[in-house]
TORDOGU-577893 format. One record per residue: residue in three letters; x, y, z of N, C-alpha, C, O, CB in turn. Coordinates in pm, whole numbers, plus 50000, padded with zeros to 5 digits. Each point is the difference from the previous one (the first is absolute). Glycine has a CB too. Layout:
AlaXYZXYZXYZXYZXYZ
...
This chain:
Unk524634793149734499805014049963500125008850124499674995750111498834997549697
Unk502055021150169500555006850126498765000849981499414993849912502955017450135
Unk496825000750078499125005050049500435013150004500965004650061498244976550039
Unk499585027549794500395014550041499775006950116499224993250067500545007549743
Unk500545009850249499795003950100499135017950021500045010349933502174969250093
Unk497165016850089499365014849980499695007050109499764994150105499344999049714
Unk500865023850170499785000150135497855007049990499345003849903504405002550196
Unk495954992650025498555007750042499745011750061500135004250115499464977649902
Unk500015022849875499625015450064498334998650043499144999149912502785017049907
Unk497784983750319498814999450023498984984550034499224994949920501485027749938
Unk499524973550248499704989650015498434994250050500114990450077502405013149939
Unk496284999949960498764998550029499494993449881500704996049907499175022850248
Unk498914980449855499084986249899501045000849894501034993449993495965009450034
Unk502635004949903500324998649838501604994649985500284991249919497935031250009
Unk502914984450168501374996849990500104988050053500154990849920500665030250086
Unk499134974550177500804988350014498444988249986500064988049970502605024250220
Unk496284994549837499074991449929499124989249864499304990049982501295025450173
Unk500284998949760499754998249826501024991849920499994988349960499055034750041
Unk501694985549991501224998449921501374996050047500714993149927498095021849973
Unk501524988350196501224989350110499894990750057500754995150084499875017849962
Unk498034982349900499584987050039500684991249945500494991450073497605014549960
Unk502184993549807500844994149904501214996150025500574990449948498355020349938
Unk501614998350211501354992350059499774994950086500965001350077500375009749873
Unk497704981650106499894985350122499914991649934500644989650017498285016250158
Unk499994996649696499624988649943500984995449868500084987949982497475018850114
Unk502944999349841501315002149948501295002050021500555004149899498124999650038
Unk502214994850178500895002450071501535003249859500925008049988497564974950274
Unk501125008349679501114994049872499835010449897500694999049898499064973850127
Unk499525035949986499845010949880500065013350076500895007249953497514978249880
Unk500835020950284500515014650065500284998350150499244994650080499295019649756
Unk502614990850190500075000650168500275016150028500745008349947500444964750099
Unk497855027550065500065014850043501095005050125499834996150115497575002249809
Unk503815011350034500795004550127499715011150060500405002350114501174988249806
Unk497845016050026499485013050125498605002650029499324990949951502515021649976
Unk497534995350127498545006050001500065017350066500815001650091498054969649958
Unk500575037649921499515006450041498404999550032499134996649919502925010749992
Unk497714997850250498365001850050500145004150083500914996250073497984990249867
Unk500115025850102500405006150104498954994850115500015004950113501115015749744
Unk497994969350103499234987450128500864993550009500394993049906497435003250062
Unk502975004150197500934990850052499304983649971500464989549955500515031150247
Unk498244981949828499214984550023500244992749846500514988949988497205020450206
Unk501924997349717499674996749881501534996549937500224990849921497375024650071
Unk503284992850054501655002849911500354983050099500574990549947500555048650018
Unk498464961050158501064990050073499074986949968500534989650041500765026850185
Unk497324981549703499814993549957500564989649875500104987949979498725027250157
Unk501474997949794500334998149846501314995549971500424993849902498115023250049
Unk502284988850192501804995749991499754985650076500984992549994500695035250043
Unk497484968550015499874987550088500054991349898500794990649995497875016150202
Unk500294996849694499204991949889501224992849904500184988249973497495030650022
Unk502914990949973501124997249898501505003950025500665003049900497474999949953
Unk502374997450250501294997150042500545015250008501234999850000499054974449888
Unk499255037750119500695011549988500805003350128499324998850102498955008349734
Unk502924996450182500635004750096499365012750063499085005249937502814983749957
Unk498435015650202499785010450063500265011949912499165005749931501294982150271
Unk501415016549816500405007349911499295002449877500195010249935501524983850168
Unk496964991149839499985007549841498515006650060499255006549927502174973849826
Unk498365017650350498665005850026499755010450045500395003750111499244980349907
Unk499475024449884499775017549987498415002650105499174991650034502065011849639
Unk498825012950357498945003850020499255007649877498805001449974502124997750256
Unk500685006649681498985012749918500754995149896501204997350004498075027250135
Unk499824974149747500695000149873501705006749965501044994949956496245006050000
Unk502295014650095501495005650000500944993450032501015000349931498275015950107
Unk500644975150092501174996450040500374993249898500885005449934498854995350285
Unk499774985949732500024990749937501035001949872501104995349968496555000250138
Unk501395013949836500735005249832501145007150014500565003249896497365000649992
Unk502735000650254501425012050049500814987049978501065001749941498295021050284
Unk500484970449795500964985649981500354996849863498954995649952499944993950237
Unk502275010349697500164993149929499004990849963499294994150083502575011749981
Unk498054992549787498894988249929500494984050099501024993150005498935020549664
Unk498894986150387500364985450094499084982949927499904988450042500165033350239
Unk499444985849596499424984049935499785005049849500475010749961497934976750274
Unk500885004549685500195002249880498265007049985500065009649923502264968450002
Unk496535020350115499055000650048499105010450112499964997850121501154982949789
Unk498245029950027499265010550141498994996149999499395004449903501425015950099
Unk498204968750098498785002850001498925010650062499574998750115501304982349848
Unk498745029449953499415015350097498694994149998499684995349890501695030050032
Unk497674973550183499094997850041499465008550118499434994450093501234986249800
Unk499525033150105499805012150109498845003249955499474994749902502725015150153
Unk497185002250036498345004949935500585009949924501045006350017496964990950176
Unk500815003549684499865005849861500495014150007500335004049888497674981650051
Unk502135021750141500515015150017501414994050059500805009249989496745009050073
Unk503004972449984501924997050019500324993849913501114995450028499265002450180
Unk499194997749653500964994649880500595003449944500714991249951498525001450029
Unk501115022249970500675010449912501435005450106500885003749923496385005449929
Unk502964991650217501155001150032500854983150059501204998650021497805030650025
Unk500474965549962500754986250006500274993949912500994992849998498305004850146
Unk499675004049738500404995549872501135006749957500714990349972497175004349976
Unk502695013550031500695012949907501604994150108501094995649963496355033749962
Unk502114972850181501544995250054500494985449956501054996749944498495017450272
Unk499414978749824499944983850000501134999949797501154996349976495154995450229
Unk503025011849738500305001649825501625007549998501084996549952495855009549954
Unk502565006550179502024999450029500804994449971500785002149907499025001450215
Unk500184984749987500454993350092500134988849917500234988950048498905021750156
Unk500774991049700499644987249897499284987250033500094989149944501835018349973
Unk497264996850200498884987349968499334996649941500015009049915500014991750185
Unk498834988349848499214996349915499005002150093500024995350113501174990149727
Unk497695023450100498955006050120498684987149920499834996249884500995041350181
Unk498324958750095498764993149958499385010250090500204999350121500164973149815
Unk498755038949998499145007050107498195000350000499145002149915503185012850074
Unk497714982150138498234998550034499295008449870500815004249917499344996850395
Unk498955000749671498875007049930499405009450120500064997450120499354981649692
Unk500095030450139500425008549880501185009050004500335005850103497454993649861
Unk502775001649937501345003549985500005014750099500775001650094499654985449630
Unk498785020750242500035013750119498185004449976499264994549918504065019150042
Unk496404994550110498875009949961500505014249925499195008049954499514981850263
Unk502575011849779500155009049896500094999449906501215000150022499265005750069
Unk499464993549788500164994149885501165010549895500084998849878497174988550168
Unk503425020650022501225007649982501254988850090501024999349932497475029950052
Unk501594965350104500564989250089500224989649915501134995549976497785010550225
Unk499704988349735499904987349903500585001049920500354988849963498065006250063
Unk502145015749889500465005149847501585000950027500764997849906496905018450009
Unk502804986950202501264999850064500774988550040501174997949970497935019950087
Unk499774970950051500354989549961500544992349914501014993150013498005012250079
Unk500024996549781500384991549906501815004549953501094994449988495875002849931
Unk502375017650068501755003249923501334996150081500964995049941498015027149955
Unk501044980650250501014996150073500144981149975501074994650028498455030250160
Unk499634969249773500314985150008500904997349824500864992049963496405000250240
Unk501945019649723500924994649887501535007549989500954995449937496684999549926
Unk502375017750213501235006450006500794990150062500874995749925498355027550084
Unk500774971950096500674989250094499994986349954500594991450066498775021850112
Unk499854982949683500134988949943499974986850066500664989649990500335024949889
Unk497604991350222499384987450127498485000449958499335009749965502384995450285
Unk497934981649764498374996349991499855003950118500684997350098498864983449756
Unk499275027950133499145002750081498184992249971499325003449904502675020250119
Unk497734970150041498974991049953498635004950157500145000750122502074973349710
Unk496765028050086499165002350081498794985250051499754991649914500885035749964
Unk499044972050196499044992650097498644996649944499104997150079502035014750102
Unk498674988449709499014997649914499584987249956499844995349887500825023550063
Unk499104973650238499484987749982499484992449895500294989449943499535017950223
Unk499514999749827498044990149880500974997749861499524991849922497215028650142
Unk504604986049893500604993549876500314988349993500204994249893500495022250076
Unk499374979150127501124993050089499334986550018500794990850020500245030650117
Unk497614975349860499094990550022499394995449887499665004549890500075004050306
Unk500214975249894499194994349838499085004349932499895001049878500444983650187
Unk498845018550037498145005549932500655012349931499644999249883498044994950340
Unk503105017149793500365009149902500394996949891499435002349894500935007750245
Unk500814983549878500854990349897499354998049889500075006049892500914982250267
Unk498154999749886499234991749907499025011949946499884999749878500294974350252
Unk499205034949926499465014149900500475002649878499764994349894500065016250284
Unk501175002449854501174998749922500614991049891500275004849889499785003650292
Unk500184977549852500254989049870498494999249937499855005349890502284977350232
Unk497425014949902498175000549926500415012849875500244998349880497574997450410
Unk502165018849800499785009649901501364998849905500135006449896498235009850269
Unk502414976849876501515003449940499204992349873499785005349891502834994650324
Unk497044987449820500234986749873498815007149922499884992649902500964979050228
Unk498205038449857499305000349941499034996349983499425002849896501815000450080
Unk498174988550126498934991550015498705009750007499044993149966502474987850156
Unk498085032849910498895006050024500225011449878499105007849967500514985750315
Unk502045006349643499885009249901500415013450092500624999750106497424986749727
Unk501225030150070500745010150115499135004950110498795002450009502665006349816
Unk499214991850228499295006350165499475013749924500365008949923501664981850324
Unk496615003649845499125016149919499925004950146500355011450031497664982349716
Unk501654999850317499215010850167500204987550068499724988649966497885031649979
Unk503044985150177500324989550169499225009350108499925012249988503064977349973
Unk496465003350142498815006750087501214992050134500314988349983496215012349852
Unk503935005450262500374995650078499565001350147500105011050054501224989649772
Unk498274990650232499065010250130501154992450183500314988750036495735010049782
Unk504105010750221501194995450150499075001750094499455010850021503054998549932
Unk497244978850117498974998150080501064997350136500684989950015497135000049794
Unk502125025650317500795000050100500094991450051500944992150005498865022950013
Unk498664984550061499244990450126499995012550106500905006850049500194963949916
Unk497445029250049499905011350140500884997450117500145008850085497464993749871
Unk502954987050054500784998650139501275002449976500665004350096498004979749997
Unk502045014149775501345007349943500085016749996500925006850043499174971749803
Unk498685026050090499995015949963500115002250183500885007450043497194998449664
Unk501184988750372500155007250140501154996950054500375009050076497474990849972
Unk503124988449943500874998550039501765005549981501054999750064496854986249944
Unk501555019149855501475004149939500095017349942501005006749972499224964349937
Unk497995033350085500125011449893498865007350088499535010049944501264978649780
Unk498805008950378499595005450099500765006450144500365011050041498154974549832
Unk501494998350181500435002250101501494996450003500484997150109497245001049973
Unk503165001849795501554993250021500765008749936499825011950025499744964249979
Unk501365020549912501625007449970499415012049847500415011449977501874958750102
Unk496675021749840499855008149897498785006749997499755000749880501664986250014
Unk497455019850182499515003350068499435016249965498875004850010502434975550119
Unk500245026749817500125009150016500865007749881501215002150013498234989550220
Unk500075010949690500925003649884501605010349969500815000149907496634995250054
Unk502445012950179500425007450016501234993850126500875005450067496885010249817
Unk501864973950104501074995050105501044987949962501054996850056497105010350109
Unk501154986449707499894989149902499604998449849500915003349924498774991750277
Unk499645002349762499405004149829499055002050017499444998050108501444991249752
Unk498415016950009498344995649983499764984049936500794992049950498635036049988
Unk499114971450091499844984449990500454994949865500704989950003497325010650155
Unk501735004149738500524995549843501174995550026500264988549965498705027349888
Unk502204993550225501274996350008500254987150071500544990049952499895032950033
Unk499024978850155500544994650134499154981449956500544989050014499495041750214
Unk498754972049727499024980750014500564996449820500514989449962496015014950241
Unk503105012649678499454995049887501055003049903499795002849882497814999750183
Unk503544996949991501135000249909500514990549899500655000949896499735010050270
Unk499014978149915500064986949927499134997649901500154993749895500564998450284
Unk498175015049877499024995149838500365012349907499534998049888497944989150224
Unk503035021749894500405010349912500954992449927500125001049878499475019850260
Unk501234970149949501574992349903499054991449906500025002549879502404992450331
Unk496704994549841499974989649908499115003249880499914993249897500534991350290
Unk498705030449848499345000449851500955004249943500094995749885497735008450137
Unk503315005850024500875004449868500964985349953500644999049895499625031150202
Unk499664961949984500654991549937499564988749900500524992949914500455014450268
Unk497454995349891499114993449868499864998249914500064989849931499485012550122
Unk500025015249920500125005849899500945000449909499844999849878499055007750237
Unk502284993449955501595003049915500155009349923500414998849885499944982250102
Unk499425026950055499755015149904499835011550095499764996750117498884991849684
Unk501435022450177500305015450091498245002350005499184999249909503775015549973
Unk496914987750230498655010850030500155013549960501115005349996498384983050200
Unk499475017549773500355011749914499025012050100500225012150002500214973349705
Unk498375006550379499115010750060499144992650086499264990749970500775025249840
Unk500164989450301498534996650123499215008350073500185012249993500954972550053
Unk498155011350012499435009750052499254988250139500194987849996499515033649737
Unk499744983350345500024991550142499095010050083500225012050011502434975449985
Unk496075004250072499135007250106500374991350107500684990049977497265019749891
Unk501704993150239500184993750168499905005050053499705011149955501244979150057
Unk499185008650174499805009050067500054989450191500154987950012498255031049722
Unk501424990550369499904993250090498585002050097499685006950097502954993149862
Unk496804990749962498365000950034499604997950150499305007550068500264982649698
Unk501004998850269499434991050108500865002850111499305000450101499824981249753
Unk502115020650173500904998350112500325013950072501105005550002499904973949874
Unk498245023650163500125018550027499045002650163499364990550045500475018749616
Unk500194999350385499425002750130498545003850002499175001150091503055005749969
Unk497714995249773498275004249987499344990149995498805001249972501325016449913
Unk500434969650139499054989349990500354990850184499484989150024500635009049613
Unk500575007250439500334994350146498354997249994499215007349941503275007750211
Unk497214974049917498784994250068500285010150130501025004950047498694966049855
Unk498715030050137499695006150169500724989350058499944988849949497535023050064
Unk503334991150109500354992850117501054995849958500534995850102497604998649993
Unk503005002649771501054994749985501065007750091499445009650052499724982049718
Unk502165007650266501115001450031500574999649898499724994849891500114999150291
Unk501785016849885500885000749910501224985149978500754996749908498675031950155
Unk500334966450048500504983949974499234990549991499145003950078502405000250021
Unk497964982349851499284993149980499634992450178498894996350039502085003749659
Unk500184999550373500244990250116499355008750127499744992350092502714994849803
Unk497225027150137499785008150036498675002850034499545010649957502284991949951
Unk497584991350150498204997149999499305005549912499035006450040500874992550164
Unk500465000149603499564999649942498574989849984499964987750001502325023549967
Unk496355000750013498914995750006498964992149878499044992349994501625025550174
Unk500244989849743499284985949823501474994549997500194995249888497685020549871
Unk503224983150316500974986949929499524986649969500544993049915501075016450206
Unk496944985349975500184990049975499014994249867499764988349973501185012150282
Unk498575012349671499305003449860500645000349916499604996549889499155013650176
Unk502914995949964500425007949925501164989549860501214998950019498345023550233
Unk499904972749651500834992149921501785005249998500764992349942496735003349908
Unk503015014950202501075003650007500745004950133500925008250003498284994349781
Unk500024988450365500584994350089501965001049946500585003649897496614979750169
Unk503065013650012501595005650021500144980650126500664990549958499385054150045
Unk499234954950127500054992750051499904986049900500744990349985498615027150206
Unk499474986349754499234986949946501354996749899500664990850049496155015749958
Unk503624997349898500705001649895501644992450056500634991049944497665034049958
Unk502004981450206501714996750035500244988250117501034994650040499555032849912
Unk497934971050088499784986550125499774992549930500254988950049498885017650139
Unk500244992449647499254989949956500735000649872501175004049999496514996950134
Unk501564994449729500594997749880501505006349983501014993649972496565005249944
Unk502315016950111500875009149931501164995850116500925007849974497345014349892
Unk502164970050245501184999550101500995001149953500715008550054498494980550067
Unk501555001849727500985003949984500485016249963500945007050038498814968549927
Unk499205026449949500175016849973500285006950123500445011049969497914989549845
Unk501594998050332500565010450162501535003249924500425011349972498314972850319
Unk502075000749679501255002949970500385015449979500825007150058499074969949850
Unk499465024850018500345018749947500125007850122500975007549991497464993849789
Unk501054999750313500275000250115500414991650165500105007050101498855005849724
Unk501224975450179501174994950087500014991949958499064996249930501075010450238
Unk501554982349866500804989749973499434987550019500104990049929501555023550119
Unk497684988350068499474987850048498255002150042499395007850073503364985750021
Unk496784993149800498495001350008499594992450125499444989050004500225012649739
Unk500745007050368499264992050140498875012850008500025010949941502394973750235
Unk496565009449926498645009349944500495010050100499825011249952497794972549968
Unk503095017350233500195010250046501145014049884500325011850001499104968250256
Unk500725010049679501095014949906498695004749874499745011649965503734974350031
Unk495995003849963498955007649904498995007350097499375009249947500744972249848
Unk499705016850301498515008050033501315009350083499664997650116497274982849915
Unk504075026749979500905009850046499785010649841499545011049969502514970650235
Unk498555007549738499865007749858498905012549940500065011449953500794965050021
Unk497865010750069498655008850018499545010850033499175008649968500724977850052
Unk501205009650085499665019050099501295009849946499815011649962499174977750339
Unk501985005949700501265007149951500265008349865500135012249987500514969850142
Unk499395005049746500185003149887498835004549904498874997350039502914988950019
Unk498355019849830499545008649905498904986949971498865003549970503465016449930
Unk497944965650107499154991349940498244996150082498984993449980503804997649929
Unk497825017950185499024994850134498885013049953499084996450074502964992050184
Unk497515021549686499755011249941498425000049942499814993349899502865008550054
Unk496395004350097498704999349934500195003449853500465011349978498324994950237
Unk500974986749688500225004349865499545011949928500585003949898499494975650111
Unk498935026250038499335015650032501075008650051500275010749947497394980950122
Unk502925003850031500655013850061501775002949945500535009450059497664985650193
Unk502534999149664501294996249972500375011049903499225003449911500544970950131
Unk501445031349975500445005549926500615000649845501055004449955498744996450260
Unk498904992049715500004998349873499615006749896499045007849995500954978150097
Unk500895010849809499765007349843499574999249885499675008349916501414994650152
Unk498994979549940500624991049824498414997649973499264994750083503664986749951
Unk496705022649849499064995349967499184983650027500714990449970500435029249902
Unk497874978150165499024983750012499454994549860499244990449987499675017350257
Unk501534998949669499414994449881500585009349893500295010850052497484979550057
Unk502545009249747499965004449904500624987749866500554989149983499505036150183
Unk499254988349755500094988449800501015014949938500025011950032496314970149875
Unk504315010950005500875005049877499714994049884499824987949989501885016250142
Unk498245003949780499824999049831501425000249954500775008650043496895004849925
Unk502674978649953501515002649891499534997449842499144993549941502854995150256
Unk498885018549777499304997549860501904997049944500925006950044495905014149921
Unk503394966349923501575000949980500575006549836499635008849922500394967450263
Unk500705017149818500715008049874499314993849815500165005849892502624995750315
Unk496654988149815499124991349932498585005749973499414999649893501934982550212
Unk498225023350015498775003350026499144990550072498805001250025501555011649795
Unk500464977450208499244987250095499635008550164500685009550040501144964949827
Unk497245021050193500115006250168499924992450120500094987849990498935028949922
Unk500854987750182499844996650127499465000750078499895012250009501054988149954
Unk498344994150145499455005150113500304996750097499914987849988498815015049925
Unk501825000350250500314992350075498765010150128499415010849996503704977049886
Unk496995003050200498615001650137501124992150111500244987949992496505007149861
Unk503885013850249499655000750127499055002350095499425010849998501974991149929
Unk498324989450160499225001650111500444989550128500594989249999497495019149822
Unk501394999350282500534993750129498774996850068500144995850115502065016949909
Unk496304988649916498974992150024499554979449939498994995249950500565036250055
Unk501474964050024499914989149936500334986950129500965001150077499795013449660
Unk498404975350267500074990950100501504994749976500875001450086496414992849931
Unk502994999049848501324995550016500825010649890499585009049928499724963050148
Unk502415021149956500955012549978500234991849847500414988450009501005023250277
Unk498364993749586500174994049918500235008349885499455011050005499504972650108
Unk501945012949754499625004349842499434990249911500124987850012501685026450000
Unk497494992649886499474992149903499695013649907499615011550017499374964250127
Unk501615012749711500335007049914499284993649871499914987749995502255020150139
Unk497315000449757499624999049907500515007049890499985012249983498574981650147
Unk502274991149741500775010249911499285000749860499604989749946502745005250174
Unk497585012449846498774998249854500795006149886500495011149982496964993350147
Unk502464977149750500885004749871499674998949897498815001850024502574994750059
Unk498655001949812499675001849822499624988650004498875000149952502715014449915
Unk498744974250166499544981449990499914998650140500404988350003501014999549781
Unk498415014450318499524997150148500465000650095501145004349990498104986649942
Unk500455006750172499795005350135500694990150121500214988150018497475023349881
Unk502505000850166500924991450111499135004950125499715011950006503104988149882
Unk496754991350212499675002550131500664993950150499794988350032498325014649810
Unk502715006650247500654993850088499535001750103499115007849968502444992449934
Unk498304998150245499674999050149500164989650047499624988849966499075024450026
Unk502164992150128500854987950104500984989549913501145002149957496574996950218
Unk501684992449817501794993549925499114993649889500704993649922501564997050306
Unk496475009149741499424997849839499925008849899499235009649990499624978350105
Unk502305006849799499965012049852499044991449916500124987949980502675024149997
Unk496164996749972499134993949890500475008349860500425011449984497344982550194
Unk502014996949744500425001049849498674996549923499404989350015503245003250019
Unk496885020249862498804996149934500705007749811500505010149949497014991950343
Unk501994983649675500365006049826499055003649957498984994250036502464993149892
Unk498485021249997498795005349910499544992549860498864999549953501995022350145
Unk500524971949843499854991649878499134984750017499114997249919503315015250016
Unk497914979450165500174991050060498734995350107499554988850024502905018949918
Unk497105007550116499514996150186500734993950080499794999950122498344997249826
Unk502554998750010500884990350110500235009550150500185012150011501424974149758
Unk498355005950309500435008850117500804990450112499644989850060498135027549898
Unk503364989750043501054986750049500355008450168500305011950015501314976849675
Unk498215000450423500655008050126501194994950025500394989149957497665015550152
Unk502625003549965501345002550046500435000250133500615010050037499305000449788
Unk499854978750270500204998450129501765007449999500964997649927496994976950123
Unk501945031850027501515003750079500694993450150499805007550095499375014649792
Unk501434968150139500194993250111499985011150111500375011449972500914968949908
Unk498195015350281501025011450083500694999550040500354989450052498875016949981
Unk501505004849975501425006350033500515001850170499405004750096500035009349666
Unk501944980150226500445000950144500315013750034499615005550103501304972349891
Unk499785027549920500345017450101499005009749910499585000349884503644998650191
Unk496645009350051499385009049978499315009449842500704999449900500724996050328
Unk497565010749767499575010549879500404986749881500745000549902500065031850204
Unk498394956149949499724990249863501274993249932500234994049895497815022250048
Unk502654987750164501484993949967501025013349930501074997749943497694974349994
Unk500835037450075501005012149945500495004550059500375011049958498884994049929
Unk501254990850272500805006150116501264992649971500965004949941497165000150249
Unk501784979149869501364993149913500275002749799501125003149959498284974250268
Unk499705021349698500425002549865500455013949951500414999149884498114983450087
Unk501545028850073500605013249952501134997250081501074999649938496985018250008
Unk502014979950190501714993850014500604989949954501155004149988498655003050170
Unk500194980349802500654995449914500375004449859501014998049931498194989250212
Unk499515020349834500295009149829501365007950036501034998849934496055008349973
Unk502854997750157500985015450088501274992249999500825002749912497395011550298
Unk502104974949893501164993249981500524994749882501205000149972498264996950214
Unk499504997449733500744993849840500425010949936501114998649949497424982249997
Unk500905031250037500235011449913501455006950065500795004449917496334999550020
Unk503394997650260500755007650011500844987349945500615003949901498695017150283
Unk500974965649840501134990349967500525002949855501175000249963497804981150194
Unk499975020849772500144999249863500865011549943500445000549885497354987750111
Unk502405022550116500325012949964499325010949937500525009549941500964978550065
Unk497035009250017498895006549882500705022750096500655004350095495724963049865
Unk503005036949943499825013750078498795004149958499224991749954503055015650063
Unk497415005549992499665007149968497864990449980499175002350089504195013149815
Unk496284975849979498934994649990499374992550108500794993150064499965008349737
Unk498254998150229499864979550071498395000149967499525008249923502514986850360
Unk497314996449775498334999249949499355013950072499155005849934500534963550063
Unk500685036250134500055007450034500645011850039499875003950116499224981049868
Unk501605021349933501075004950020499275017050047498865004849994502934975649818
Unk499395024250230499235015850037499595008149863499035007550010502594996050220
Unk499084995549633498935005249880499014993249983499115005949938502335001649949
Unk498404984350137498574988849994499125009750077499045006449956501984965550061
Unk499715028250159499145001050079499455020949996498905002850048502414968250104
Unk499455038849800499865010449942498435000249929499025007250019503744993749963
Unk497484989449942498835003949898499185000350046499375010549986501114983249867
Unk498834994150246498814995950058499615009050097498845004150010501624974349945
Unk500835026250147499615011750082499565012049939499115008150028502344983550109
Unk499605007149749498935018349957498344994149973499085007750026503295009349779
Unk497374971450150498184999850000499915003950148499365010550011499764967749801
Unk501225018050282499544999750137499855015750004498945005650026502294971250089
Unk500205031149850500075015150074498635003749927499005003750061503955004849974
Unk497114990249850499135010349881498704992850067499435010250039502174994449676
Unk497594985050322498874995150037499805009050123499045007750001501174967949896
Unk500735023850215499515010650110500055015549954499265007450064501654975650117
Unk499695021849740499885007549949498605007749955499405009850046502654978849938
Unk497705001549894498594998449976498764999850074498925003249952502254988549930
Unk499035003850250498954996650083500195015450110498995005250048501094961449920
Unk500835037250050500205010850068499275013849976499715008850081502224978649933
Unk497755011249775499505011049914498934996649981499455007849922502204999049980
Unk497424981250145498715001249987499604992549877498944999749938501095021450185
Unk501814969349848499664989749898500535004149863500194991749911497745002050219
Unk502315020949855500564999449845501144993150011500844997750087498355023249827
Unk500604976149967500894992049893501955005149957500565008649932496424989049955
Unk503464990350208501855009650009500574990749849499734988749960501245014550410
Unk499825006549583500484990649857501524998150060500715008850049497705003049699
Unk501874974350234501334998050111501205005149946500865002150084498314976950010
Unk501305024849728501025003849973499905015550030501105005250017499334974749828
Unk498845025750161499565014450045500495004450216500345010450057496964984249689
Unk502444988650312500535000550124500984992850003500515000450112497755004149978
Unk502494985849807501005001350021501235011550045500755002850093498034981549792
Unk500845020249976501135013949963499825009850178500835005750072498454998449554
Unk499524994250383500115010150117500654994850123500255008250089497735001949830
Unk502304978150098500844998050113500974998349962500795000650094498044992650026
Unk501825004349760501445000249952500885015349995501175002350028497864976249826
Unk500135028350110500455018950025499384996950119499194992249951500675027249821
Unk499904980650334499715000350107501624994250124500585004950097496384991949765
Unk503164991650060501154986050097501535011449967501114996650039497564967149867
């Protein structure tokens, strides 16, 4: 079997870490000929990794896409405010776009997306790991076969981990809404996909409180610094140490900031980069916690709970139906009948790549579907991924007004006369 080919837009965790991983370990199914990144280190990594010539190797997306369609394949993996114009060319260009999540923070961008992928009669498939994995999977077939009857109410709660919320939505790339998304978009986009996909049915209305309680300058301890490394005087109190965190457990996470985990480049980092940062003093936006209500087209509902006060980084989900109940966390799904009692568990093996195994499985989905010639649909396709974002827009929305209640065909229409 040939090997399709593709090129990378954007080469950090999620791109040559996530998802272009698949072509080392798969060589016989995708090979990659170009990259764009504008981290030399990172681009001459990535052409090292998988055979890219010089010539195919970019600094700026632009260059990349000025070139004739050079594979059958765009992987866009740039930050959440650079996906909308790489996509739209990339679709041009007649590539088959796989783009990071979330599709944009505009949700006039998202609605455009989609249409340019079906005008151009290219899948555009969004990054919506958790479909993609067994423990979802096996959800999903449960409610499919009927086994709990109809979904009346799912409680979903996304448990960050205090050392994630400081690492990524504090002190890192999404941080800042205005620079990146708000948090619904940027961490909780994903749980917005899998209840609508739960569900299988349109949300009709939410409404959403949150806020950013804890991570703000009104709570700096006496004697802290604006860097942690900096003869900061409670660091060594302080559960959100920056030292403690990138010398110790959290080391691989420095990556985000340098190539190589020797401790003279992480403790440079410390002092240098945005990660090294008293979590008090950072130029942040995104809410530390919030819940959304959905109510769907059935009248069944929802609840989902973010928070970034949680020891470990986890979901667990509870689905409640007409004949019984489903309970999931970490890789055990429990099954309880109501007719019966029976209550049967559901070990899930673990998974070699990444997000439970949905880093390699949405790319192999992606490759069978472009071989096949699919367009326009896929498990995640950008109308898939449309829907779920408008819960996201209309939830911040909601939370912005103090919580009333947005009815989503009412915000549909308004960004469609809007796009």
């Amino acid at each position: 079997m040939k090997p399709m080919t593709a090129v990378l837009i954007g080469a950090g965790a999620r791109g040559a870490g996530g998802y272009a991983r698949y072509a080392l370990d798969c060589p016989h199914e995708l090979k990659f000929v170009a990259v764009a990144e504008p981290n030399a280190e990172r681009r001459d990594k990535f052409a090292a990794e998988h055979g890219i010539s010089r010539e195919n190797c970019f600094e700026t997306w632009e260059e990349l896409l000025s070139r004739p369609q050079m594979a059958d394949i765009a992987m866009i993996c740039t930050q959440d405010r650079m996906h909308y114009e790489p996509t739209l060319q990339a679709l041009d260009l007649k590539y088959h776009v796989l783009l990071e999540k979330p599709m944009s923070p505009d949700p006039r961008e998202c609605v455009e997306m989609e249409r340019r992928a079906l005008a151009n009669n290219r899948l555009l498939t969004i990054c919506h790991v958790l479909r993609y994995t067994p423990f979802w999977a096996t959800l999903k077939k449960i409610i499919a076969e009927g086994r709990i009857g109809e979904v009346v109410s799912i409680q979903l709660n996304e448990n960050v981990g205090y050392w994630h919320i400081a690492h990524s939505f504090v002190r890192g790339n999404w941080n800042n809404s205005d620079k990146s998304s708000p948090m619904i978009l940027a961490k909780s986009c994903h749980d917005m996909d899998v209840l609508s996909w739960l569900m299988d049915q349109p949300c009709v209305k939410v409404s959403s409180f949150g806020s950013l309680m804890h991570f703000h300058s009104g709570n700096a301890p006496a004697g802290s610094t604006d860097y942690c490394i900096d003869g900061c005087a409670v660091e060594a109190e302080c559960p959100y140490s920056a030292p403690r965190f990138y010398l110790g457990e959290g080391k691989a996470w420095a990556r985000h900031y340098t190539e190589e985990l020797t401790r003279e480049n992480i403790v440079k980092g410390l002092r240098e980069s945005p990660y090294g940062r008293c979590v008090y003093k950072c130029d942040n936006n995104v809410v530390d916690h919030q819940v959304v209500n959905m109510e769907f087209a059935s009248g069944a509902t929802a609840m989902f709970s973010m928070c970034g006060f949680t020891r470990e980084q986890e979901r667990r989900i509870q689905i409640m139906g007409t004949l019984g109940e489903l309970r999931g966390e970490e890789s055990t799904i429990t099954l309880m009948d109501f007719l019966t009692h029976q209550k049967t568990e559901i070990e899930i093996p673990p998974q070699v790549s990444g997000h439970g195994g949905g880093d390699s499985g949405i790319v192999r989905s992606f490759l069978r579907e472009v071989r096949s010639n699919a367009s326009g649909e896929s498990l995640t396709s950008a109308s898939a991924s449309v829907r779920s974002h408008l819960m996201a827009f209309a939830a911040e929305e909601s939370r912005l007004n103090g919580g009333k209640a947005v009815l989503i065909d009412d915000y549909y229409k308004q960004v469609v006369a809007a796009t």
